[in-house]
C-alpha positions as CSV (number, residue, x, y, z in Angstrom):
1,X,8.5,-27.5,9.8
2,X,8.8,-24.8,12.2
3,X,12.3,-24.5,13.1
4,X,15.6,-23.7,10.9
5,X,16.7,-26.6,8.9
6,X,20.6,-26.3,10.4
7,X,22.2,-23.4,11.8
8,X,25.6,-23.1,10.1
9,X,28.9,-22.7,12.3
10,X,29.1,-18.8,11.8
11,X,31.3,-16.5,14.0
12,X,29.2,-13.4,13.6
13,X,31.3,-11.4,15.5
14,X,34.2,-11.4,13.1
15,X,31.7,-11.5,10.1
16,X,30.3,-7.8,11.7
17,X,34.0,-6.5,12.1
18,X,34.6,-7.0,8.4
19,X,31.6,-5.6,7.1
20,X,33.6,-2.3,8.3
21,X,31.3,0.6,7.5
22,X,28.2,-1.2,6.1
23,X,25.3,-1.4,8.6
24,X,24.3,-4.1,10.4
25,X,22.3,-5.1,13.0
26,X,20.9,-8.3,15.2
27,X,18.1,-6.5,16.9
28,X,16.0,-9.0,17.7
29,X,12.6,-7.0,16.8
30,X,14.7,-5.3,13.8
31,X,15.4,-9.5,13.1
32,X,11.8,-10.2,13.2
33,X,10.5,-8.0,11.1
34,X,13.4,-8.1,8.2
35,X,12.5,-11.5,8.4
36,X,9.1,-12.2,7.3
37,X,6.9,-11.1,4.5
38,X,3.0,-11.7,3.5
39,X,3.4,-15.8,4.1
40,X,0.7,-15.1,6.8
41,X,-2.0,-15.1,4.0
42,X,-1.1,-18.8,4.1
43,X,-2.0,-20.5,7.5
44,X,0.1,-23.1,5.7
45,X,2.9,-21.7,5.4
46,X,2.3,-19.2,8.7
47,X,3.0,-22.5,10.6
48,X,5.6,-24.1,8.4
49,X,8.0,-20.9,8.7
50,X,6.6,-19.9,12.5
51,X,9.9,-18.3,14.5
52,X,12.3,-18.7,11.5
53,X,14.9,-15.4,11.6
54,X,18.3,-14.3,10.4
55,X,21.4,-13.8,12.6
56,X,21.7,-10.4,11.1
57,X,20.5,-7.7,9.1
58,X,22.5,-5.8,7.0
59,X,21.6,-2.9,5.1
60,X,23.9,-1.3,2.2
61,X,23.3,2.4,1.1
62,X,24.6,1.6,-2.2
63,X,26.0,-1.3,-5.3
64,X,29.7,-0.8,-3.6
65,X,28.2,-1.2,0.0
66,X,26.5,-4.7,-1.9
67,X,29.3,-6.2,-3.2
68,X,31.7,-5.4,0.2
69,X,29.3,-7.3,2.1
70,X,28.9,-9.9,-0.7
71,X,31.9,-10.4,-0.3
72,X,32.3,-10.9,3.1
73,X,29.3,-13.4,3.5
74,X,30.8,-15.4,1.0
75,X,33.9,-15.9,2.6
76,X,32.0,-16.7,5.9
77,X,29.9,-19.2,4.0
78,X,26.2,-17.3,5.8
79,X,23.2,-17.9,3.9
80,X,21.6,-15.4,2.5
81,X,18.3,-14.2,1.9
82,X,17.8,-10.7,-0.2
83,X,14.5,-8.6,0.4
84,X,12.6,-5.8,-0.7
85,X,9.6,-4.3,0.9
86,X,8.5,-7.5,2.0
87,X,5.2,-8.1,0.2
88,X,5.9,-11.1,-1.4
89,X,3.7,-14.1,-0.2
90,X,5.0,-17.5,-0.6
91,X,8.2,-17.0,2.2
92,X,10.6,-15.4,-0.1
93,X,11.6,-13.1,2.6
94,X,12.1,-15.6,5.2
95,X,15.6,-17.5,5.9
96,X,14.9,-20.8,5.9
97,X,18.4,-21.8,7.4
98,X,18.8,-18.3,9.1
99,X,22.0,-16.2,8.1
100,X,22.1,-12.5,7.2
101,X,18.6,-10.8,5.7
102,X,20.0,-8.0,3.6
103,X,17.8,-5.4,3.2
104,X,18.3,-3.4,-0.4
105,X,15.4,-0.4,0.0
106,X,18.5,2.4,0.7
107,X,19.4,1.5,-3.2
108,X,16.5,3.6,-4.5
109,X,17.7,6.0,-7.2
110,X,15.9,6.5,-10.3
111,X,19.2,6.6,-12.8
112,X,17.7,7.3,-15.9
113,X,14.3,8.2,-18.0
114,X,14.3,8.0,-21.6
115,X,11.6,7.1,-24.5
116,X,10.0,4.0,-23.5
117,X,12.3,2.7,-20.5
118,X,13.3,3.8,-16.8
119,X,16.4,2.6,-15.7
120,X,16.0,1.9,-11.9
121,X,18.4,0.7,-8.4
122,X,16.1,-2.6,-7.6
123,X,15.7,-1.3,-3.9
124,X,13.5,1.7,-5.3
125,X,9.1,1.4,-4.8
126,X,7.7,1.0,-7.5
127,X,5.2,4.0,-6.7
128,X,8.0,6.1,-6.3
129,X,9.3,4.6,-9.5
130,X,5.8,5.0,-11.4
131,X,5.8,9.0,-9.8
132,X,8.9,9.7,-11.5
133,X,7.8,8.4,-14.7
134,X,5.0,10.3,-14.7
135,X,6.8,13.7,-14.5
136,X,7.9,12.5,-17.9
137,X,5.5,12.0,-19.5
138,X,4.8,8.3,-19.0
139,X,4.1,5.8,-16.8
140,X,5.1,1.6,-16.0
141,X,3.5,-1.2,-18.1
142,X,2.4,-3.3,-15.4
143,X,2.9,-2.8,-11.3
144,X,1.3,-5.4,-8.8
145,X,-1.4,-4.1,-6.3
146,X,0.9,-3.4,-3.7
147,X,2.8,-0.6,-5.7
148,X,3.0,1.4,-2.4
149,X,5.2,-0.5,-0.6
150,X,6.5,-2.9,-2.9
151,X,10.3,-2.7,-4.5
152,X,11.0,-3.2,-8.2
153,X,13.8,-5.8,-7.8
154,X,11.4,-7.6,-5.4
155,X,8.1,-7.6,-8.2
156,X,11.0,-9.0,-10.7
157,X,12.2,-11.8,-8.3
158,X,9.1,-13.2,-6.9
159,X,6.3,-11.0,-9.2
160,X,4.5,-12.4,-12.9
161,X,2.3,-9.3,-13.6
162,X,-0.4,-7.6,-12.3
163,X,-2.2,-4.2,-12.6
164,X,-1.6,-3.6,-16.4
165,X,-1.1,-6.8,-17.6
166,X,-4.8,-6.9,-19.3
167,X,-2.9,-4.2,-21.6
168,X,0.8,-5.4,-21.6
169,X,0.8,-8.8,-20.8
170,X,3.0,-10.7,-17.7
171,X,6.6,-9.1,-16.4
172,X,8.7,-11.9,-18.6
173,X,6.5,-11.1,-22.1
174,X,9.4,-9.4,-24.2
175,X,10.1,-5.9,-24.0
176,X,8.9,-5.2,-20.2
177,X,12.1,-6.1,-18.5
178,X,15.0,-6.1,-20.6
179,X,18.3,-5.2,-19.0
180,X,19.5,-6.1,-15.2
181,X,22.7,-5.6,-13.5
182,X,23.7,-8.7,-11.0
183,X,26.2,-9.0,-8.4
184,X,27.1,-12.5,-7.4
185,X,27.8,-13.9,-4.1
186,X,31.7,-15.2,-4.2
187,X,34.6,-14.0,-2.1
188,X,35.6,-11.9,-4.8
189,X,32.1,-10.9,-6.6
190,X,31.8,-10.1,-10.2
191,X,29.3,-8.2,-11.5
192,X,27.2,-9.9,-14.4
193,X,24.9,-7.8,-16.8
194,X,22.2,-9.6,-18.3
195,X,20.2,-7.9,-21.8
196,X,17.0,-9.6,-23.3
197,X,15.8,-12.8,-22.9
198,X,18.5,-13.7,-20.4
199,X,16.8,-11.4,-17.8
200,X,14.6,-14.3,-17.4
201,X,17.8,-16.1,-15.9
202,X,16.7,-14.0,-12.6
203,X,13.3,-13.9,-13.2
204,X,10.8,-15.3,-10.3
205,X,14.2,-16.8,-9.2
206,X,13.1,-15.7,-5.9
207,X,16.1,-14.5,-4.8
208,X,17.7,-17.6,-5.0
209,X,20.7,-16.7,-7.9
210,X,22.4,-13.5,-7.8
211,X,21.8,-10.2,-6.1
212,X,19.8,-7.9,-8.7
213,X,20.8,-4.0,-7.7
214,X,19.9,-2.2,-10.9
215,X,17.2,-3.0,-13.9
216,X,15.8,-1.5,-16.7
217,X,11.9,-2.0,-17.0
218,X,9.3,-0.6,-20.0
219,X,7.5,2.7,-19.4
220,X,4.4,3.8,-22.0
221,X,3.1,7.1,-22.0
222,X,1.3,8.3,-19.3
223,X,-2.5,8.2,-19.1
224,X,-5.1,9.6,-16.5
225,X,-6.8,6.7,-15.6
226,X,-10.5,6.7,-14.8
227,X,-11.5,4.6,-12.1
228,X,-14.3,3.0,-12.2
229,X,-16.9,0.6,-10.7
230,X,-19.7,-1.1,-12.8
231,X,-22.6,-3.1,-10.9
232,X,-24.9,-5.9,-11.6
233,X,-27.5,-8.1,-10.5
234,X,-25.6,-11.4,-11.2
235,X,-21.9,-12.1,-11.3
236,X,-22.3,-13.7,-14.5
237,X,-23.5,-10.9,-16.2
238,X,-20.6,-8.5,-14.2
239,X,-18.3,-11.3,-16.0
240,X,-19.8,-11.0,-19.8
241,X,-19.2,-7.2,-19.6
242,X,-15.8,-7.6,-18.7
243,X,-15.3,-10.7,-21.5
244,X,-17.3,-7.9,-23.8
245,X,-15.0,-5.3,-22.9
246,X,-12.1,-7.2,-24.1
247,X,-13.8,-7.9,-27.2
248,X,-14.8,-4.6,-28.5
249,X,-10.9,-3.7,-27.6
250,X,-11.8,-1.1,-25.0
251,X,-8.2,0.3,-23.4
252,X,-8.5,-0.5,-19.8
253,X,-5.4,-1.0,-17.7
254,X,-7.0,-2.7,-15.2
255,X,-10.7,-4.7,-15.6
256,X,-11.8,-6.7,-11.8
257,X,-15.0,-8.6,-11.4
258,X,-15.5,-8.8,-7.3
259,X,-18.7,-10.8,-6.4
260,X,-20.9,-9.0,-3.8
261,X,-19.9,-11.1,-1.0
262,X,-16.8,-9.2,-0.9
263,X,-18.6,-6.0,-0.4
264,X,-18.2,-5.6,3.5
265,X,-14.2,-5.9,3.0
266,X,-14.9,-2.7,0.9
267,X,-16.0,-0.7,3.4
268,X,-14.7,2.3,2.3
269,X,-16.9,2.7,-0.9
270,X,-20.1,2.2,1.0
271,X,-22.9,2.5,-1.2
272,X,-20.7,2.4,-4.6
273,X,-20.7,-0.9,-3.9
274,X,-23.6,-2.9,-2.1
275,X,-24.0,-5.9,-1.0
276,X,-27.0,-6.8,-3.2
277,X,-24.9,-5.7,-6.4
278,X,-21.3,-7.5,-7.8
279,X,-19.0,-5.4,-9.2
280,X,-16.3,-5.1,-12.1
281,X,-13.6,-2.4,-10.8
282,X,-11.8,-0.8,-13.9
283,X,-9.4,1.5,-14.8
284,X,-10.5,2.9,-18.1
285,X,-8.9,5.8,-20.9
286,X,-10.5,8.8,-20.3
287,X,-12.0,8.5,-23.7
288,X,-13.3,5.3,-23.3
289,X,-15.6,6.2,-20.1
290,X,-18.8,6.7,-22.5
291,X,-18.3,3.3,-24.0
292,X,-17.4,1.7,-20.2
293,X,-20.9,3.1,-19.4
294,X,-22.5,2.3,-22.8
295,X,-21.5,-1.3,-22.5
296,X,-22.5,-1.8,-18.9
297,X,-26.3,-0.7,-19.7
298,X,-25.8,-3.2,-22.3
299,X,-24.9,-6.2,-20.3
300,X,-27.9,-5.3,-17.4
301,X,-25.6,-2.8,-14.9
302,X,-24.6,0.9,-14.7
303,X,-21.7,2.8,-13.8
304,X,-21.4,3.3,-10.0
305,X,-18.5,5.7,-10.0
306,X,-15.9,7.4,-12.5
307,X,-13.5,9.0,-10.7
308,X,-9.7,10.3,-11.9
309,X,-7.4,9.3,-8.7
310,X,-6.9,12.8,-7.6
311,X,-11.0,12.8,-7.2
312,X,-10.8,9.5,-5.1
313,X,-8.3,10.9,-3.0
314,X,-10.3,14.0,-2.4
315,X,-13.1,11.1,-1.4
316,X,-10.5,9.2,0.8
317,X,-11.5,6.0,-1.9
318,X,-9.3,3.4,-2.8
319,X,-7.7,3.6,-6.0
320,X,-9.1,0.7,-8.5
321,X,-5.9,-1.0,-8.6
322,X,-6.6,-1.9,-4.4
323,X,-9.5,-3.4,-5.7
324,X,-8.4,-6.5,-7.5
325,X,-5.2,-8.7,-7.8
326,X,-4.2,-9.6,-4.1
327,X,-5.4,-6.9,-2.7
328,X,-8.8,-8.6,-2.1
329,X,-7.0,-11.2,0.2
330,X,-5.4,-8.3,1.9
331,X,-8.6,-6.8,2.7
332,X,-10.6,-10.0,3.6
333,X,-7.8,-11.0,6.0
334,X,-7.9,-7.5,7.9
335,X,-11.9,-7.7,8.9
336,X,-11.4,-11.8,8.9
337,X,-8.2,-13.6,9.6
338,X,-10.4,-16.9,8.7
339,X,-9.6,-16.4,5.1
340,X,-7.1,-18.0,2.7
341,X,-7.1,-17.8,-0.9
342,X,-5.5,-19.8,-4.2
343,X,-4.3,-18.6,-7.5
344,X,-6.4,-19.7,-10.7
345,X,-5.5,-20.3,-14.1
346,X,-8.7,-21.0,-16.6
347,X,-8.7,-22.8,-19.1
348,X,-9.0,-21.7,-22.6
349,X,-11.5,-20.9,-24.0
350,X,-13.2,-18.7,-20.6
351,X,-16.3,-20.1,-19.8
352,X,-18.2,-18.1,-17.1
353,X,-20.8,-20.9,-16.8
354,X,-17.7,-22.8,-15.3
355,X,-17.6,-20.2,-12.9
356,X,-21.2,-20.6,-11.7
357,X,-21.2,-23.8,-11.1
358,X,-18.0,-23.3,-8.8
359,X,-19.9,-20.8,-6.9
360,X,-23.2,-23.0,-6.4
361,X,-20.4,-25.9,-5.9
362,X,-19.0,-24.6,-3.2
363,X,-21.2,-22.5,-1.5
364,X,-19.9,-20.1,1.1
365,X,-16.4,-22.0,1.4
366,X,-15.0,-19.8,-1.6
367,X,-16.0,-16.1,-3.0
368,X,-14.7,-15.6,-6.2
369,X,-13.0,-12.4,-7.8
370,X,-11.4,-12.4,-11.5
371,X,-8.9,-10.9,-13.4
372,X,-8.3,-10.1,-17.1
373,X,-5.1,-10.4,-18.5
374,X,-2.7,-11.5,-21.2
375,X,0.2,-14.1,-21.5
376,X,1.9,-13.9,-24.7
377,X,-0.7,-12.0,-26.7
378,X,-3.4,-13.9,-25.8
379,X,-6.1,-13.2,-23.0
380,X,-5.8,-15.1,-19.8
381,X,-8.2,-15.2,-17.2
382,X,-7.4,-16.0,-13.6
383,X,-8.9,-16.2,-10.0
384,X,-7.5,-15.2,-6.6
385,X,-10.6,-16.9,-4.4
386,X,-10.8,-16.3,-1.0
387,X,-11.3,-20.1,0.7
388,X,-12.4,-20.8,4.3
389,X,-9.4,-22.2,6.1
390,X,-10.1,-25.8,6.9
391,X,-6.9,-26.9,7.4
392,X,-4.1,-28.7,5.2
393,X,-5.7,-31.7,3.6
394,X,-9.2,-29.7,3.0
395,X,-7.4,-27.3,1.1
396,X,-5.6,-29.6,-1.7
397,X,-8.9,-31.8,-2.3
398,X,-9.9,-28.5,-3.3
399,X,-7.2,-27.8,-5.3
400,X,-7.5,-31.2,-6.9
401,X,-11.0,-30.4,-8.1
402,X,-10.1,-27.5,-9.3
403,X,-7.0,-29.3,-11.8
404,X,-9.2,-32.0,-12.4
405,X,-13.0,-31.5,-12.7
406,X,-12.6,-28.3,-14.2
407,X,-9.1,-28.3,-15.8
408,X,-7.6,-24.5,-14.2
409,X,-4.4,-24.7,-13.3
410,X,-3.7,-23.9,-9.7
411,X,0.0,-21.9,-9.0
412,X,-0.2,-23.3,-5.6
413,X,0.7,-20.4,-2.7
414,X,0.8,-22.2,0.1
415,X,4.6,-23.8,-0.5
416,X,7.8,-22.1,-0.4
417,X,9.9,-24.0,-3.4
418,X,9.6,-21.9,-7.0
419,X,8.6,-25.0,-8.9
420,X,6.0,-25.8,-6.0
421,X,4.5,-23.0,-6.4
422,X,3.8,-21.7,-9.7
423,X,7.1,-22.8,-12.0
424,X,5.4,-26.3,-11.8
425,X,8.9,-27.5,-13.3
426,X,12.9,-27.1,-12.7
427,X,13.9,-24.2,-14.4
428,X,17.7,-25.4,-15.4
429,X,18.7,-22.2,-17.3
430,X,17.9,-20.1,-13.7
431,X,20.0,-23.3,-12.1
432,X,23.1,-22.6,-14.5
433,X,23.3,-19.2,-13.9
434,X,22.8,-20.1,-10.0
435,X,26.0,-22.3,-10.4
436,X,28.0,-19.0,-11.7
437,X,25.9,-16.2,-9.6
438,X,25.9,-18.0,-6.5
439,X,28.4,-20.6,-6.7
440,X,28.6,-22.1,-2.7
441,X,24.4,-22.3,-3.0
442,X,24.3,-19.5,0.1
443,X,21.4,-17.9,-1.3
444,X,17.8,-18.3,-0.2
445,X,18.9,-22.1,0.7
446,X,15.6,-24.3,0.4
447,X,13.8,-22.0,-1.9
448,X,14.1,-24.1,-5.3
449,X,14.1,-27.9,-5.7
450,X,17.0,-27.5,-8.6
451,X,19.6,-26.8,-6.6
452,X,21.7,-30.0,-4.2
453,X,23.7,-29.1,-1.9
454,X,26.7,-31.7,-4.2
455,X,26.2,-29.1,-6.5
456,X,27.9,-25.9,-4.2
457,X,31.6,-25.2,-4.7
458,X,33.7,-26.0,-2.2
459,X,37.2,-24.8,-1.3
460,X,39.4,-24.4,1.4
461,X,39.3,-20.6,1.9
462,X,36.4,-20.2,4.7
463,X,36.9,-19.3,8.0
464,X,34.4,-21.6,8.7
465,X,36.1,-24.0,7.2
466,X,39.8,-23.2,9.2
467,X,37.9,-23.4,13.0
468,X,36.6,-26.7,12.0
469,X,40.2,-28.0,10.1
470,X,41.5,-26.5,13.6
471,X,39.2,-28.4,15.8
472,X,39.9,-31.7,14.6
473,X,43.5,-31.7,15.0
């Protein structure tokens, strides 16, 4: 598919007039842009969603600006799709059925800091977020690898964890998110706040069941992170460190084994990582660096670098957390657009002989990078491979091999539906609150399998509705 599903009967015109003083725009390069994110990591999905845009943008400067223009989509019955800083990369970003693209970056305020939480617009980067934190005292549990440009209610609609999830687990393990305010898409919107385990009602919703403008996310105090790189002769070995690392409890926030055929896309550490050596990318408590380097002796490697961040940015290096998660797709794809990659899930318990024999099983099709983690207290170890792009059918033998021969679990990146992708399954409390949140089904339309279209209210009290009452008398 590479067109729109249906265009809806929209008179955009009058829609603009009543938006009154919140901005809009239908720029067609402003449309193009406000209408795509990372899909293109996907060749997949860069072809399914090829030329899809909204009608218009609009962009509120604040939560009244929201629910005015809430308000006035819903009575015109657009579709709409919500974004962020765009780095999501299954398609969250782009409107399937076209519509208006709002674009919630201008809600950006940091509203509050106190003991062990930061309460936060969703609109606001999560760097910016993380700075602020830091000024007092303490810093975010967990923050994906595009922290730079990526927004906090954007990480909680489409994100499961990330950089600091070896140490606090996944975004929807209790206590990391636990309060977000939601403004629903009706002619009349209400605003809903959710505490707890309902959070999870909007959780990796993609968008798709309320419009999140404010949150409250888990902060721990601040540490000055050592980054570090450890190499080997052997990615097994670089593997076994990290597996020992976790087992002699060593607080890392972050803890990255990157095979040495990734070394040219790190072109900026030179020789701090070579291509004869693989690598395991850490960020590591200052008083933990003599054990980091202890334990790498011990498993056959030494320590190429330990560096605070202000020291790498004196060096113009990358920061560890650039170094694993997605970032390693990000910087295959910019020296070689022939790359692709998938998202792993081992099963339990690790084996990292499983991992050799992927590697001698598939050659020079896949390089493999890991990363250490938890879900609900226990450690979890996934993959985000690059693959050679060999087209469509190619790619889901592989993932079949993957599910069956070797039992991982693949959260599939190359669709655009939530349970597709990695929900593997309807999620029917995010459905019910859809059905109260976003009751005419206008939002991110196509995005989740749980939703029918029987299932949208309907009424009489659409514009939409009136021109097409008037044309068939």
């Amino acid at each position: 598919m590479n067109r729109a599903i249906e265009r809806r009967d929209i008179d955009w015109a009058a829609l603009r007039a009543e938006l009154g003083g919140v901005e809009s725009s239908d720029a067609p390069a402003l449309l193009r842009a406000r209408s795509k994110d990372y899909h293109w990591y996907s060749p997949i999905l860069a072809e399914r969603l090829q030329g899809l845009t909204a009608e218009l943008v609009v962009i509120p400067r604040d939560q009244d600006e929201v629910r005015r223009a809430a308000a006035v989509i819903a009575r015109h019955r657009a579709p709409l799709t919500v974004r962020g800083g765009g780095t999501g990369n299954y398609g969250q970003c782009v409107p399937l059925e076209g519509g208006v693209v709002m674009d919630l970056t201008r809600l950006d305020r940091v509203v509050e800091i106190t003991p062990g939480q930061i309460r936060v617009e969703a609109g606001a980067r999560i760097a910016h977020i993380d700075d602020a934190a830091r000024e007092a005292g303490q810093e975010l549990v967990m923050y994906p690898s595009t922290r730079r440009v990526a927004t906090i209610g954007g990480f909680l609609a489409g994100g499961s964890g990330g950089v600091g999830s070896l140490r606090h687990g996944m975004l929807r393990d209790p206590g990391n998110v636990t309060w977000a305010r939601i403004v629903t898409v009706e002619p009349e919107p209400q605003v809903i706040e959710l505490r707890g385990e309902d959070v999870q009602k909007v959780h990796h919703a993609y968008g798709t069941n309320g419009i999140v403008v404010e949150l409250v996310v888990a902060l721990t105090a601040a540490t000055d992170w050592v980054h570090c790189a450890a190499l080997f002769d052997g990615y097994a070995k670089a593997l076994r460190f990290a597996m020992a690392s976790q087992g002699e409890g060593l607080d890392c926030y972050l803890l990255t084994p990157v095979e040495r055929r990734f070394a040219p896309y790190y072109r900026r550490f030179g020789d701090l990582f070579p291509p004869d050596r693989d690598a395991v990318f850490a960020m590591v408590a200052p008083h933990e660096v003599p054990r980091f380097r202890t334990l790498a002796v011990k498993h056959a490697g030494r320590t190429s670098f330990a560096m605070n961040a202000h020291t790498l940015a004196d060096q113009r290096l990358p920061p560890a957390w650039e170094c694993g998660w997605n970032h390693t797709t990000l910087q295959a794809l910019q020296v070689d657009r022939g790359w692709t990659y998938l998202q792993v899930a081992y099963p339990h318990p690790f084996d990292p002989d499983l991992v050799q024999r992927q590697m001698e099983r598939y050659g020079d099709e896949v390089y493999w990078h890991h990363e250490m983690a938890r879900m609900g207290g226990e450690v979890q170890i996934f993959a985000l491979p690059l693959v050679r792009y060999r087209g469509h059918e190619a790619m889901y033998r592989l993932i079949a091999e993957l599910e069956e021969r070797d039992g991982c679990t693949i959260y599939d990146p190359h669709v655009v539906t939530i349970e597709d992708g990695g929900m593997k399954e309807i999620n029917v409390a995010q459905i019910e609150f859809k059905r109260r949140a976003d009751p005419y089904g206008l939002m991110n339309p196509g995005k989740t399998r749980g939703w029918t279209a029987d299932m949208a209210k309907t009424d009489d009290q659409s514009p939409t509705t009136h021109r097409r009452k008037e044309a068939r008398r």
